[in-house]
C-alpha positions, 0 to 999 in steps of 0.5 A, a space after each residue: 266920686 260924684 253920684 248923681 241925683 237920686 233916681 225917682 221911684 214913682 214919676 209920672 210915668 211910673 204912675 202910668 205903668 202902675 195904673 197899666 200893669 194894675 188894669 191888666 192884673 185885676 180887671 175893671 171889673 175888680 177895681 171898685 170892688 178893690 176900692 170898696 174894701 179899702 175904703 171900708 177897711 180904712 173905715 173900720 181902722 180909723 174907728 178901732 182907734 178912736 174907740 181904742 183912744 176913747 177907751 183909755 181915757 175914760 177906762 179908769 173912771 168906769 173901772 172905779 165906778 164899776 166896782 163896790 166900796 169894800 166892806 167896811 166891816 171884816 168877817 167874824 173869825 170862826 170859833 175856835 174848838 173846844 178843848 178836849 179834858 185831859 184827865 190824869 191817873 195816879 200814875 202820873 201818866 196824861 190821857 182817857 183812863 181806861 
């Protein structure tokens, strides 16, 4: 089988008939306002990915800048409890004689 050459989607005059058919959708009043926010959309996108590129570079420096040393000395230990006496009868038994 011998096929042929590829069909073009978007010709010259498949441009022409874009350009049409938008025209008559959107209106010319529309299209700046269109463009507008495309272009501003455009804008905002390229600006998040700097910042997001900005961002991951530098964010390990300013994390580690950003936090204190550890303390360099550890908290004193609570005291323990003191002992309760035990006292012990003649009968051999432990515990508070009554």
């Amino acid at each position: 089988m011998h096929f042929g050459p590829p069909a073009e989607i978007f010709g010259v005059d498949g441009i022409i008939i874009l350009v049409v058919v938008v025209l008559v959708l959107f209106g010319s009043t529309q299209i700046p306002k269109l463009a507008r926010s495309l272009g501003s959309a455009q804008k905002e996108f390229k600006k998040g990915l700097d910042e997001g590129a900005s961002d991951d570079g530098g964010d390990t420096k300013a994390v580690a800048q950003a936090t204190p040393p550890a303390a360099v000395n550890p908290p004193a230990p609570a005291p323990a409890p003191a002992p309760t006496p035990v006292e012990s009868s003649s009968d051999g038994s432990t515990g508070p004689s009554a």
